[in-house]
N, C-alpha and C positions, 0 to 999 in steps of 0.2 A: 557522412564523410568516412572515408575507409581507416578503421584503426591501426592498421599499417603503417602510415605514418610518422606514427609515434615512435616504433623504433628508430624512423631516421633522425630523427629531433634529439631523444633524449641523450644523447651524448655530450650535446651544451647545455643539458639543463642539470642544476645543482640538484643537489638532494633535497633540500627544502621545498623547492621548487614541483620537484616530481611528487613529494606529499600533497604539495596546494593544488596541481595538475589532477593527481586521484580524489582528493575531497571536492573537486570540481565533479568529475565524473559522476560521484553523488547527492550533483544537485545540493550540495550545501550553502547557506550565504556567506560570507566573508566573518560574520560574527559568530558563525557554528563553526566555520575553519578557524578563526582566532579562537578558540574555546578549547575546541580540540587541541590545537598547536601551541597552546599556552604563548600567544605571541598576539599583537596590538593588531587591531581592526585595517591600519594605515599600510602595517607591513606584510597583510595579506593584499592590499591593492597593490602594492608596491611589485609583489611574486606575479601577480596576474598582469599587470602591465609590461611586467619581463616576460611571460608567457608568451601573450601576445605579440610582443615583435617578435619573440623567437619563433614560433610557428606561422604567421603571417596571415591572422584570421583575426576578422573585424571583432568579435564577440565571446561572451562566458560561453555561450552556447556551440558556439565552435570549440572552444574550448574541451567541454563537457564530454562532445563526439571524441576528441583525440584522447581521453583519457583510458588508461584500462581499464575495461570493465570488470566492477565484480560477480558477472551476472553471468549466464551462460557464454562461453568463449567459441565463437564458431570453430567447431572442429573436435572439438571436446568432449567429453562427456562426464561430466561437472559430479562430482560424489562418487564415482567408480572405485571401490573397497581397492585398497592396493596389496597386492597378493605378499604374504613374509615367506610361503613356499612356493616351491615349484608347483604345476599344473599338470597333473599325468591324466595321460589316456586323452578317449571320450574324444578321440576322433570321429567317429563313427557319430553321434550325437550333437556334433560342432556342426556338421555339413549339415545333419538334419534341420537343426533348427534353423541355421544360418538361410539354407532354402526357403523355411516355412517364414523366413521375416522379409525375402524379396515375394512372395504371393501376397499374406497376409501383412493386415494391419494391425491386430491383435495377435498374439501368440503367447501362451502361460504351457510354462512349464510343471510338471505337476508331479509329485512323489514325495515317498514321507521324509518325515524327519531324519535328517542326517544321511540323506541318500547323494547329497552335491549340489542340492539346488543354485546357490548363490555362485559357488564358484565357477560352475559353468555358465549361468549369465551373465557374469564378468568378461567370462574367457571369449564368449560368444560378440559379447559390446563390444572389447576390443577390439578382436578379428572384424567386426563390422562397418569399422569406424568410418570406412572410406565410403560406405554406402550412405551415409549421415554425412554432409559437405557442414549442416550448421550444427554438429555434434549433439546435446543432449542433454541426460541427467541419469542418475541411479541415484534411487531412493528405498533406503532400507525403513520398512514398516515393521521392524518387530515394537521396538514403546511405542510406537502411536496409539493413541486410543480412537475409538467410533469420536468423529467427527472431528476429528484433526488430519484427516489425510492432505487435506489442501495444503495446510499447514505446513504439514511435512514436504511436501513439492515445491512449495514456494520457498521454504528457507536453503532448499540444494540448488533452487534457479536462481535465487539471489532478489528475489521482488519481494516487495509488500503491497498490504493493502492499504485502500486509500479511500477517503470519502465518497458516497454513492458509488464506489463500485468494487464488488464485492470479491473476495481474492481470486475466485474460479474464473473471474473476468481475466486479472492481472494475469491470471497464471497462462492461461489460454493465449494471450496478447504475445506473451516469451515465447511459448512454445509453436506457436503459429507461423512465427517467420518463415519457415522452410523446411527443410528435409530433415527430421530429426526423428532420435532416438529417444524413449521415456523406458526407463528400467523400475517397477514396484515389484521390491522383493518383500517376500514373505508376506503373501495378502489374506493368509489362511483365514485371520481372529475378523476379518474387515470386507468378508464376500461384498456383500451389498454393497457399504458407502463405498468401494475401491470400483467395482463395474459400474455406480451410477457415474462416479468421479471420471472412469475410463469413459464409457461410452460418449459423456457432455463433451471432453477432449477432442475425441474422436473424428463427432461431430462434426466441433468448431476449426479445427485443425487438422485440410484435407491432406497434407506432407505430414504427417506426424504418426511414426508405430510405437507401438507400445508394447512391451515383453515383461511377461509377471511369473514370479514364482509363488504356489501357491503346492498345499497340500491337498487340496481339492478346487476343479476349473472354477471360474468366476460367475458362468453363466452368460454372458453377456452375447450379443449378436456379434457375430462376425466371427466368432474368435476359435483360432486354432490350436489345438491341445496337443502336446508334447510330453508324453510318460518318461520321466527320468529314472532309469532302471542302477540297481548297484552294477558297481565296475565289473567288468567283465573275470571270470574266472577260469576263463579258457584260452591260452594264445592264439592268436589266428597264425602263427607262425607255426607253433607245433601241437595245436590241437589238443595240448596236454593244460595241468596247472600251470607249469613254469611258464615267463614271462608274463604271466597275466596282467594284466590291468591292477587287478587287487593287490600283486606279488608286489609289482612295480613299487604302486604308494607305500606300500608297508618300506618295504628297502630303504628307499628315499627317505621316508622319517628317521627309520632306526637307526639308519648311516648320520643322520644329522644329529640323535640324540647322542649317539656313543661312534665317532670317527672308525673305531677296531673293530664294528659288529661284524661280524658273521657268523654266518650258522648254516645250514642243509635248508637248500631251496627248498626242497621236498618238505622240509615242515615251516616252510613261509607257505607254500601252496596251503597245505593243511589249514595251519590257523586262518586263514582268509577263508576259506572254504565256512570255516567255524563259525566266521564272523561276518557270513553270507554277501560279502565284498562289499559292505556298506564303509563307505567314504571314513563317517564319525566314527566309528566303533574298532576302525583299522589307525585309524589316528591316534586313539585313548590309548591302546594296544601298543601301538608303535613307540611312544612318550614314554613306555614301562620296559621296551625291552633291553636297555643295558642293564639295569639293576636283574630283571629276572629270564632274559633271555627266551629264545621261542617254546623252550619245552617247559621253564615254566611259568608262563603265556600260557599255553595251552592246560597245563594242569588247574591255574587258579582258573580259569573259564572252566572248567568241565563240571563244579557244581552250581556253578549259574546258570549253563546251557542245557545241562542234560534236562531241564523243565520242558522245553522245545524239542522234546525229539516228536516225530510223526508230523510237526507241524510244515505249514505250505504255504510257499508264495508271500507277500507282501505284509500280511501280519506277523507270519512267523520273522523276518526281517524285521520289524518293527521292536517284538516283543525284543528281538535279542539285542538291538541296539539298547535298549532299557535294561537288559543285564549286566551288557558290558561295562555303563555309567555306573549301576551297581555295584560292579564288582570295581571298578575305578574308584568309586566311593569308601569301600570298603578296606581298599590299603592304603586313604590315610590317615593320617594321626588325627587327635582329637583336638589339637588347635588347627587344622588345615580344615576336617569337615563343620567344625565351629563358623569359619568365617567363610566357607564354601556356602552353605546354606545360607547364612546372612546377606551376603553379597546378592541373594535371590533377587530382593527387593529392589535391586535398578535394574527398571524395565529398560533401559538405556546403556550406557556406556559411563561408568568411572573411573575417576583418578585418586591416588594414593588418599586425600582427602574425605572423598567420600567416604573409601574403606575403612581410614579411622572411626569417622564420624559415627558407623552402624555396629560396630564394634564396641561392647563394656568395657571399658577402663581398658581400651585401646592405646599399647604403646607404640610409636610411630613407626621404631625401626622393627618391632616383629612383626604389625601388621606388612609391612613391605616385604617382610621375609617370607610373612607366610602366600602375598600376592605371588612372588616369583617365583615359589614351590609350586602354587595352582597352578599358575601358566605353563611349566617346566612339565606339568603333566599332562596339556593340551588340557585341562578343564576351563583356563581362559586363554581369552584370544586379545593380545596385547597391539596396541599402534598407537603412533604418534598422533597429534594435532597440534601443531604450530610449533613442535619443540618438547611439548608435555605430553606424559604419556599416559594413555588411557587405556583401560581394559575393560571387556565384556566377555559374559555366556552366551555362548550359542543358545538360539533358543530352545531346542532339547535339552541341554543342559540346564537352563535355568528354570524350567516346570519341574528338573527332578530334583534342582535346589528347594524351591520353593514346595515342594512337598516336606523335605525333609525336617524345612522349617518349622513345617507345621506336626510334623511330627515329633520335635523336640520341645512344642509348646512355646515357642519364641516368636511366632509372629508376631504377635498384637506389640510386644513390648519393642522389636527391632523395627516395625514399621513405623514407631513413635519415634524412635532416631534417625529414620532416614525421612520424617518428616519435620521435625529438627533440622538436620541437615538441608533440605530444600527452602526452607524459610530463611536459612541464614547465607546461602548461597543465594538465594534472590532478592534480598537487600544488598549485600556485598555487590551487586552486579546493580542495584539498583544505584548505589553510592558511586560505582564506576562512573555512570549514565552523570551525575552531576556533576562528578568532578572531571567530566572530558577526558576519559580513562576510555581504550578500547572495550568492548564489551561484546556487541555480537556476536560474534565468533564462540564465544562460552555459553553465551546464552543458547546460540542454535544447537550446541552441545548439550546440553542439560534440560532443553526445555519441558520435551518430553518427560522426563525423570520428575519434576516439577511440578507438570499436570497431573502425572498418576500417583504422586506425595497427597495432592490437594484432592482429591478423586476419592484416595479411601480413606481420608480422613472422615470421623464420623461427622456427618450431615447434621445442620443445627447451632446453635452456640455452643461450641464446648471448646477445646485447645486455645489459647491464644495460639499458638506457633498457627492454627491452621486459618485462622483469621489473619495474621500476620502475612504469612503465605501468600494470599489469596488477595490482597491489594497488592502488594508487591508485585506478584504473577498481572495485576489489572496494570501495572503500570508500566513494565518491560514489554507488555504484549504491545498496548498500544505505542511505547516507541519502537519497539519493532517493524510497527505500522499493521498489525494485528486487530485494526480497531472494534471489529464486531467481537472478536474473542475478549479484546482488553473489559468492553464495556458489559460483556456475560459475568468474567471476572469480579470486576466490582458488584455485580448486581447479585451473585450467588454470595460474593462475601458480605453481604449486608446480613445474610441471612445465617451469615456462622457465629456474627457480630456478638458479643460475653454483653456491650449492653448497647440499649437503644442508641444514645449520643455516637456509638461507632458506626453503626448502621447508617446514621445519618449522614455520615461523611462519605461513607461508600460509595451512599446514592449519588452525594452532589456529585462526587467523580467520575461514577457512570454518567452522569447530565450531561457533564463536562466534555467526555467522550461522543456520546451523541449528539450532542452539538456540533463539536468539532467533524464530525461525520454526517455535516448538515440533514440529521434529526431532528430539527427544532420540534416538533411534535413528541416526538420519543421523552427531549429533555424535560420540556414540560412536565409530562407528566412525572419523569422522576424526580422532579424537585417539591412537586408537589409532594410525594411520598416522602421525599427526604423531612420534609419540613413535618409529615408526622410524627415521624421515629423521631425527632428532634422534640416534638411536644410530650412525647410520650418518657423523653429521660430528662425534660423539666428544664430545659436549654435555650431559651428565648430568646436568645441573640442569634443561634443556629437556625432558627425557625423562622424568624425575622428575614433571617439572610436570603431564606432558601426561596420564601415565598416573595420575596422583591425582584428576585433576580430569575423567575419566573414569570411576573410581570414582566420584564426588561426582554426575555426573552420572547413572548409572544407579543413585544410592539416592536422589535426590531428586527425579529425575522418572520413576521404573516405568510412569507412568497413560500415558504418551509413546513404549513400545515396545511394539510387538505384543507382543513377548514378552517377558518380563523378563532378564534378565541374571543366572545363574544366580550365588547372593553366593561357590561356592567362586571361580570365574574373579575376581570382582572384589576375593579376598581374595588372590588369586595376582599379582593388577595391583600390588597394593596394596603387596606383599611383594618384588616385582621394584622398583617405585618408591622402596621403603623401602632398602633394600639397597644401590642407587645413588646416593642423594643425596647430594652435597658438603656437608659438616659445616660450620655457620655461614653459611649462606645462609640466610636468614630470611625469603626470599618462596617459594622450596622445600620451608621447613619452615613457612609458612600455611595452603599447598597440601597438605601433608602430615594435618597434623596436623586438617586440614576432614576429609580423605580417611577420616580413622582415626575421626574421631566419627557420620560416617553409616554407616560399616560394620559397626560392633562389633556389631550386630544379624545375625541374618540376617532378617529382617523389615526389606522397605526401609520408607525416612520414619520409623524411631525412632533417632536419634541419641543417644549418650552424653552426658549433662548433663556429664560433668566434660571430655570429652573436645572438647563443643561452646565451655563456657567458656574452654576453654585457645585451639581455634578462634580464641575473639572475640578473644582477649588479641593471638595472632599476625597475625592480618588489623590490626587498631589499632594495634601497632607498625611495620608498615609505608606505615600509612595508606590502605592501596587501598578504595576504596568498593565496587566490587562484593564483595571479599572478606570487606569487614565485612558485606553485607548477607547473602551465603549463611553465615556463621557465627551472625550473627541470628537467619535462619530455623531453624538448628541448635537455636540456645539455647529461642525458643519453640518448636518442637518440642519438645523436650525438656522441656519445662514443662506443656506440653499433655497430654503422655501419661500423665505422672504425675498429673495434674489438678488441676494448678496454674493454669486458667485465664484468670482475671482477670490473673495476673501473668505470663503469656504476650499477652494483650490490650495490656496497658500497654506492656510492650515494644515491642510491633510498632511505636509511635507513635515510635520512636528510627529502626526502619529505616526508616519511612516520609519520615522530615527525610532520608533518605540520597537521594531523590530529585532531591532539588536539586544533585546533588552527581555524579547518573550519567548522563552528555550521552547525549543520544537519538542521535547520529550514529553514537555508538563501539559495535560490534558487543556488544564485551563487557558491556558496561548493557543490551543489547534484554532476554535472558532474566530478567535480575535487575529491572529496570523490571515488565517483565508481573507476575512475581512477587510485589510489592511490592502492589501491586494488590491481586491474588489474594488473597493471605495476610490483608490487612490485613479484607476483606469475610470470609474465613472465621474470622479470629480476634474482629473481632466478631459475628458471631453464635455462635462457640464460647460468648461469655461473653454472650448474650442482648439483648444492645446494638441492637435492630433500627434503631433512627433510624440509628444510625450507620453499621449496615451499609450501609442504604438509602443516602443520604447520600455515602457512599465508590460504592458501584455506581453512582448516577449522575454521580459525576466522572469514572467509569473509564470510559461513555459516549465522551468528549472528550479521554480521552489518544490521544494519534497514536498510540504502538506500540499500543495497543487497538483502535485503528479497525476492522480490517482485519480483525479477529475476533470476527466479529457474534455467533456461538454463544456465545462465552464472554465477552465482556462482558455480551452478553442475560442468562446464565444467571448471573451475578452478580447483577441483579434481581431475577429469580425466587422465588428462598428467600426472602430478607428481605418482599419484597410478601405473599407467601400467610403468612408468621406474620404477618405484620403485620394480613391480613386484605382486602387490595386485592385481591379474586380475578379481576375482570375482567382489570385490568392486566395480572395473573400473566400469564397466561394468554394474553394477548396476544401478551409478551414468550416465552412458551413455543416459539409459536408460530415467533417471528421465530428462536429459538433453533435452534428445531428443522430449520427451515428452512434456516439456514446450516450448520449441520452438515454435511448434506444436500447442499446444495450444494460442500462442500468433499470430497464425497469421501468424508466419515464416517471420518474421521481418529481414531485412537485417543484419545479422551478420558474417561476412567473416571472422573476428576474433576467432569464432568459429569452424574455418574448422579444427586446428589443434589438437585441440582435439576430434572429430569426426574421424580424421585418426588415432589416435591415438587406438582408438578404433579397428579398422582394427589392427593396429599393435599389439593388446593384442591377438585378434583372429586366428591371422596368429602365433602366436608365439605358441599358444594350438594346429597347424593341424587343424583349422575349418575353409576351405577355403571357403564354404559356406559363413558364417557370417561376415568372411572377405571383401570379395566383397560387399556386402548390405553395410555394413559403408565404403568404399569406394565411394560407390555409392551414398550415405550420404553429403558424405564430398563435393563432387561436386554438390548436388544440393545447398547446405551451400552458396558456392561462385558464384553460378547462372551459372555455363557453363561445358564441356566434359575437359576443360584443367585446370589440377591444375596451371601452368606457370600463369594464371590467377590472381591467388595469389600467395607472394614471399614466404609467412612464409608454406605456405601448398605446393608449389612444394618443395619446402628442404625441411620440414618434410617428406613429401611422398617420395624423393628419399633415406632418411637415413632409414625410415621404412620397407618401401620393400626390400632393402638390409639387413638388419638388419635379417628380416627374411626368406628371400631368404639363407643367410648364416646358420642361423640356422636349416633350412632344408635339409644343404646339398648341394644346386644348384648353384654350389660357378658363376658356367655361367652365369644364372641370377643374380645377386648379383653384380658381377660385371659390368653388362652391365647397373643397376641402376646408378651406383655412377663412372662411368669409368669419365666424366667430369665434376665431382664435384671436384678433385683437379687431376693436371699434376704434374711429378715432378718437373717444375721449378713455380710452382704457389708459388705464395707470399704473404701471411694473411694479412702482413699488406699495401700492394695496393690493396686490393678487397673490395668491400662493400657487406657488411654481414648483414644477419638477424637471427633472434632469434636461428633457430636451427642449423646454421652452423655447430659450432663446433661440434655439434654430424654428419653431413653429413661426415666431412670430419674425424674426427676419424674414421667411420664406412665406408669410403671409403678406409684408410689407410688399415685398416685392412683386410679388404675382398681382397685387391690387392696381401699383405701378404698369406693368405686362399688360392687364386687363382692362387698360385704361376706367377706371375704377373711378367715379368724381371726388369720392374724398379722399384717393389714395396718397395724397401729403397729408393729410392729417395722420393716416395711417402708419407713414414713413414717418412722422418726428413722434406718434407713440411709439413705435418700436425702437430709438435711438438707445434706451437704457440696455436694452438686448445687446446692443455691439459694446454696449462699453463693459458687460459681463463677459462677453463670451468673440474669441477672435473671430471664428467662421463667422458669425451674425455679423460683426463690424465689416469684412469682406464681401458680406452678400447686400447689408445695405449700402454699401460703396457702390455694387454695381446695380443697386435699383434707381439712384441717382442717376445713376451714369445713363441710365433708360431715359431718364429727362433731359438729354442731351449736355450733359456735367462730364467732359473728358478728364479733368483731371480726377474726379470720383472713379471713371474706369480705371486709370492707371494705379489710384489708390488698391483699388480691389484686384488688380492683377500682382501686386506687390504684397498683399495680403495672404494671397491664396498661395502665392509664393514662399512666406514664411510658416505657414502651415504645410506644403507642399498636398495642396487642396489641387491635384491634377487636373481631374474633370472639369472642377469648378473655375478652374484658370484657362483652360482650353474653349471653353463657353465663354468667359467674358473675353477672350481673344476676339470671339466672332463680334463681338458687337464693338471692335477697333477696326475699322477699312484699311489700314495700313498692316493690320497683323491680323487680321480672320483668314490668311493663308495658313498659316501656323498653326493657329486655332485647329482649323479643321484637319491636318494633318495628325495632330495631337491629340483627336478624338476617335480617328482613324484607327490610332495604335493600340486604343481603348474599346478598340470593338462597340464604338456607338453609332447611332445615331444622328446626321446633322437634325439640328432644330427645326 
């Protein structure tokens, strides 16, 4: 939907309103917008149901599109540094490059330090902008460090990352739309990861160029190199100094630092000459010249410079910009080069705060005095964000800080304050994050500053602050959606951990993470490690904990590990965890008592009903929401298998209100969040409920932790649309399914084979046996092997599909020979253990028995009666196997059936088998692109 619209709307819409419109945009639930907006759960439906009429769109999801984006703005280009001065010159250089970015797709600009780089690929983006319809990004890489570039690109396009797929996917996905601009300045420290980063781009995004500034080229194919030369020192006007390019900038500063400057052009030519027309070095210069004017400008430079005599070309330029800084340095006072050098140590951008923080007995208002003295000299480069204002060094300036630091012997000790300062800035942000306080924004600010705090901290246990740091950084990452960064995080800071017992918590965290970023394999194993550092600081209830809930974890997600976890090991975790536990702990015995209701099988995902209830009992007495909600999933499991499932359906609706209740930030809620999801789309359609499946799969669309996993929220669509009978859509969504997968790596998901066949079953129901077999073929490479028996939920889907449409075709022989023992007539629903799609195997084995004239097909028909009373589609499908015995009022049941499921297909076939309405019927299968039977 075009975001345009919204300017014509929001005129009637409140303020409030427009807040709950934008947290809509980011895919929030109503209880993360009641959290945020400090306002009741009721009077966020209350905002969105005024929405809604106001805008005139059925759904959140409508919604979502009209909101503004915080992400890339078409037309834009999103992070472009915004100029505090004028822009001279470098005409000549505009057209250049401007040319080399309509040829090329790469194009790096290249020259040393303080020669313009940055500001002329501003100058350049802008002028550009019309060439870019979907605008962009600039992305300044000076604090990045090796292997945060993504990083850095993602936080200025506004994405994160998201389970199984990995940010360079996300980021690729933004920048892919269309015609766009990517700016990575200063890649000098970053050759490699920035050209592999470029090239993958490149690749994947055939509308997308990319312009770098770098101090030497990237290397990369394709790419076209641009020498950025100092300003010119010749007019083309008069062939002389005067009006030069160099003259120009200098004027223009001077005239801004002192309103009354003038002086004899002839010695603005000079000093520029002096200061071989380099950008920075006429800046520093220009900053000085009210107080000492151009001659004596040129006097203090004469014993800096005269080092450089004889010298040539691009080092000598180098060398003298490092004089100039020098001699910048050297007139000022000893409290300005005191906290000049200090300031070294943010590789990023700070605020007044920071400056105190790395500052000794830092008083507030002379640190600010001595900030506006730097800046007033061009040694920092001051801008806003959001109101607050921030400063940095260039980064030539800040190497020759950062020497000087080290020449005054203060590094070690100021780097201990500015890591100080990052620990306590990353709780303060982490405190935000709970109290529904804005926070992004600061954090995309600082983060970098944060990583390279935690980077040279010494390696090892030593600091608490760097330990502190370093879960903190684990836990802003991952709600940033940072997840593979978050859960490195935690796992390095196990290793800074002063003693084991913190180690151990680390890990569960990292678990927590990898879980949540369906790892169940990854988690595994860190809990098993967590549960050693926990043995090892003498902690038996942390040990207990860690090794149950590693059980719990390899039997409730198997589809998650290459390879399963064989149940004797997890009965031996189980029995070591049991053994140790502290008697009257009751979140140990939660954890316990989960552990012992998933395992009693060896068949994982069947849990013990009595063993799951006592579960629910212990998770409710200690009140933990994720606990109640994996105890939940125990109990409907447990009700499901037995084929109880309408009252495994109802249930799920108690763990689904637990949603509100499991903050999207806290690691621990990621896996139980997706979960909730999951379960609730496959426990309705367990029990035949297609609206509702449907309905639940397109909110899971818009949940954030779902975003980021395009295959399996797609593939929550899928099922529900093809019974439904939407085969285009399917199929669409198959596609996008299939495709991310794919794109991820082809990550273990067994759980997705059933919607994969699924797919086959839309195809075979249209006569495209063709396309039928390919996702067949699909669905088997899904579960890694030639046998769907492999898996339980994908051999009974596969045998109700293929009959389904074996019947439909006619080949009532085949049809039957699917589903002949999927039920006998003395089989008994309720002694068999069942999985998801039973009840449709055996209504559609009832029935084709019926079709097949089958001699004990009543027998077969009144076994499978407990099927329709679980699941609606089954009661609709044996309505119409009745109706096959010539029982009209069983047809009109089943067409009233199909109807309140809005089962299409399924309604448009049992039309045909009405002589007064198989007109209809076939009309209505027409527009379904089927098949008559």
């Amino acid at each position: 939907m075009n975001r345009d619209v919204t300017a014509s709307h929001l005129a009637g819409v409140s303020e409030r309103e427009a807040e709950v419109l934008a947290a809509l945009g980011e895919h929030l639930s109503n209880a993360q917008i009641a959290s945020r907006m400090h306002i009741s759960v009721r009077t966020v439906e209350s905002h969105v149901s005024s929405l809604l009429r106001k805008f005139q769109v059925e759904d959140r999801r409508a919604l979502a599109d009209l909101a503004p984006a915080d992400h890339l703005t078409q037309g834009e280009l999103t992070g472009r540094p915004v100029a505090w001065t004028s822009f001279i010159g470098r005409e000549r250089e505009l057209a250049s490059v401007q040319a080399a970015l309509s040829e090329s797709r790469l194009v790096s600009l290249v020259g040393p330090g303080g020669v313009g780089k940055t500001r002329l690929a501003a100058a350049v983006a802008e002028r550009a902008a019309a060439s870019f319809p979907y605008g962009g990004a600039f992305v300044d890489l000076v604090p990045v460090r090796e292997g945060f570039v993504a990083q850095a690109v993602a936080a200025v396009v506004g994405v994160t990352e998201h389970p199984q797929q990995p940010l360079d996917e996300v980021v690729i996905q933004e920048l892919g739309r269309g015609r766009m601009l990517l700016v990575l300045d200063n890649c000098e420290h970053l050759l490699d990861a920035t050209a592999a980063f470029t090239e993958r781009l490149l690749t994947a995004c055939p509308e997308l160029t990319v312009l770098t500034t770098s101090r030497e080229r990237l290397g990369a194919p394709g790419e076209r190199t641009i020498r950025v030369p100092p300003l010119s020192l010749v007019s083309e006007d008069t062939g002389g100094p005067l009006g030069s390019e160099a003259e120009a900038l200098f004027l223009d500063r001077a005239t801004a630092a002192d309103p009354d400057f003038a002086d004899e052009f002839s010695q603005v030519g000079r000093l520029c000459m002096r200061l071989d027309g380099m950008p920075l070095a006429i800046e520093l210069a220009a900053a000085r010249s009210a107080t000492l004017g151009v001659d004596g400008l040129l006097a203090g430079l004469s014993d800096h410079l005269q080092l450089l005599a004889g010298g040539r070309g691009s080092d000598r330029r180098h060398r003298s910009l490092r004089h100039v800084i020098d001699w910048s340095h050297d007139l000022l006072d000893d409290g300005e080069r005191a906290l000049f050098r200090r300031l070294g140590v943010f590789s990023g951008g700070f605020d007044l705060d920071g400056g105190v923080a790395v500052t000794p007995d830092g008083e507030r208002g002379q640190v600010a005095d001595l900030i506006g003295r730097l800046a007033d000299k061009s040694l920092l480069v001051h801008r806003r964000d959001g109101g607050q204002s921030r400063w940095r060094l260039l980064e030539t300036v800040r190497a020759y800080a950062l020497a000087k630091l080290d020449e005054a012997g203060e590094e070690s000790a100021t780097r201990a304050r500015h890591l100080a300062w990052a620990c306590a800035t990353a709780e303060r942000l982490e405190r935000s994050i709970e109290e529904g306080r804005p926070w992004r924004d600061e954090f995309d600010a600082v983060a970098d500053d944060l990583r390279a705090a935690l980077t040279t901290a010494p390696a090892g246990p030593g600091p608490q602050d760097a330990h502190r740091l370093g879960r903190a950084l684990g836990h802003l990452s991952y709600a940033r959606g940072f997840m593979v960064e978050g859960q490195a995080h935690y796992e390095t800071t196990a290793t800074r951990a002063p003693h084991p017992g913190q180690a151990a918590a680390d890990l569960r965290l990292a678990a927590d993470v990898a879980l949540a970023n369906m790892r169940a394999d990854e988690a595994f194993d860190l809990l098993v490690a967590a549960a050693e550092r926990a043995a090892a600081a003498g902690d038996d209830s942390a040990r207990a904990i860690a090794l149950a809930f590693a059980v719990v974890v390899a039997d409730r997600a198997p589809a998650d590990f290459p390879e399963e976890i064989p149940h004797q090991r997890l009965c031996e975790l189980l029995a070591i965890a049991t053994g140790i536990a502290p008697a009257g702990d009751p979140v140990v015995e939660a954890y316990l008592t989960a552990a012992a209701a998933w395992n009693i099988e060896p068949d994982k995902t069947i849990p013990d009903a009595a063993q799951s209830a006592a579960a629910l009992n212990a998770a409710r007495a200690i009140d933990d929401p994720a606990l109640i909600s994996g105890a939940l999933d125990a109990v409907t499991a447990s009700l499901a298998v037995s084929g109880q499932m309408r009252a495994a359906y109802e249930l799920t609706a108690e763990r689904v209100r637990l949603l509100d209740r499991l903050p999207r930030h806290d690691p621990r809620a990621g896996f139980e969040v997706t979960d909730i999801f999951h379960m609730a789309n496959e426990y309705a359609l367990m029990a035949g409920d297609i609206p509702a499946a449907l309905a639940n799969a397109r909110q899971v669309q818009f949940e954030a932790v779902m975003l980021g996993q395009p295959h399996n929220s797609a593939s929550q669509l899928v099922l529900p649309l093809v019974l439904r009978g939407a085969f285009d859509e399917a199929v669409e969504h198959a596609g996008s399914m299939w495709r991310a997968w794919q794109r991820a790596g082809q990550p273990a998901a067994r759980w997705m084979a059933p919607s994969v066949y699924a797919t086959a079953l839309a195809h075979g129901l249209r006569g495209q046996a063709a396309e039928r077999q390919t996702w067949r073929d699909n669905a088997l490479l899904v579960i890694g092997g030639p046998d769907p028996g492999r898996h339980r939920n994908l051999h009974t889907f596969a045998l109700f599909a293929d009959a389904r449409i074996e019947l439909h075709l006619g080949r009532l022989d085949r049809a039957f020979g699917h589903v002949r023992d999927v039920i006998t007539p003395d089989a008994r629903w309720q002694d068999t253990v069942h999985w998801y799609y039973d009840a449709y195997a055996w209504a559609i084995a009832a029935e084709v028995a019926v079709a097949a004239g089958a001699p004990d097909a009543a027998a077969r028909l009144a076994a499978a009666e407990p099927a329709g009373a679980e699941n609606l589609w089954a009661a609709a499908c044996l309505d119409r196997a009745r109706g096959r015995l010539g029982d009209r009022e069983a047809l009109e049941r089943s067409v009233a059936g199909w109807e309140r499921i809005d089962a299409r297909f399924e309604r448009a076939v049992t039309l045909l088998l009405l002589d007064d309405r198989a007109a209809e019927g076939r009309v209505e299968l027409a527009a379904l692109g089927c098949p008559l039977p």
